[in-house]
C-alpha positions as CSV (number, residue, x, y, z in Angstrom):
1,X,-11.7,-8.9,5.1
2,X,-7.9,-7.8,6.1
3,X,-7.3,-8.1,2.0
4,X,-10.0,-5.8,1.1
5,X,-8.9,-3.7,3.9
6,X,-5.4,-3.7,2.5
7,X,-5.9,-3.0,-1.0
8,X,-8.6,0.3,0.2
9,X,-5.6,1.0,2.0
10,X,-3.3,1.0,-0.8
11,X,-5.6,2.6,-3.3
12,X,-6.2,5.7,-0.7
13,X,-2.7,6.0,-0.5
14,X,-2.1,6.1,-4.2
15,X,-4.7,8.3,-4.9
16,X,-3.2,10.6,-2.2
17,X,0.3,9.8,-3.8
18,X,-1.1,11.0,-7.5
19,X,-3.3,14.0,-5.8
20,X,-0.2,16.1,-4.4
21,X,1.9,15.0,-7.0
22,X,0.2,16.7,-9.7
23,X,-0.9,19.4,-7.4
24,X,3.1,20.3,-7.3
25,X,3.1,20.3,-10.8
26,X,0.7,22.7,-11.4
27,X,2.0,25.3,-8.8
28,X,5.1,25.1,-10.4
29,X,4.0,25.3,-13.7
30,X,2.3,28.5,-12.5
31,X,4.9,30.1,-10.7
32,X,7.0,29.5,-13.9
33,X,4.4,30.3,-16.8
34,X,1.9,32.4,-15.2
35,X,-0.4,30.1,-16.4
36,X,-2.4,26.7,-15.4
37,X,-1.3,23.3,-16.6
38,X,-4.0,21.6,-18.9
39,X,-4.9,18.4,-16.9
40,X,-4.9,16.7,-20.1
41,X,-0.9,16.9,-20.0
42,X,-0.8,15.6,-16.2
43,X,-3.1,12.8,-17.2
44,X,-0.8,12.0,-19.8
45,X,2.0,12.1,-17.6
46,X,0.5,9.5,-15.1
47,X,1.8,5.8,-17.5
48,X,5.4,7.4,-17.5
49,X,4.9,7.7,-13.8
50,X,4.5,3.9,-13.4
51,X,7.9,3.1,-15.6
52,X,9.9,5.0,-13.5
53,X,11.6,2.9,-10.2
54,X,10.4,5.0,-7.8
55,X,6.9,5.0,-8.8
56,X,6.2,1.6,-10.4
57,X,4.7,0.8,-7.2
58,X,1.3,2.7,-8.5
59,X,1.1,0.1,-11.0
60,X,-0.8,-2.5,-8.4
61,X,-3.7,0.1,-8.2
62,X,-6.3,0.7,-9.8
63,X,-5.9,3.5,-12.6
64,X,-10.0,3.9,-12.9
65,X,-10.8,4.0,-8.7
66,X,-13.2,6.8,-8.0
């Protein structure tokens, strides 16, 4: 349906959203440590992302889409 559509839509997007984002964050935690960010601490990371105003919008996906 155009809802399921949608929301597949939205999910991709968020999962995109979430990909590059925490790619960034561990080239820059690289090019400042020398070393690789634990995905433990990104995963950690991801709640906070949904308090803030410009990413509360990833709170209407689904945190456990594979």
């Amino acid at each position: 349906t155009a809802e399921q559509e949608q929301q597949l839509r939205f999910q991709s997007g968020a999962r995109r959203f979430v990909w590059n984002w925490a790619l960034g964050r561990k080239n820059s935690y690289y090019k400042e440590q020398g070393k690789g960010l634990l995905t433990s601490l990104l995963k950690a990371e991801l709640p906070k992302m949904k308090d803030e105003p410009e990413t509360a919008w990833l709170k209407g996906g689904d945190s456990q889409a594979d």
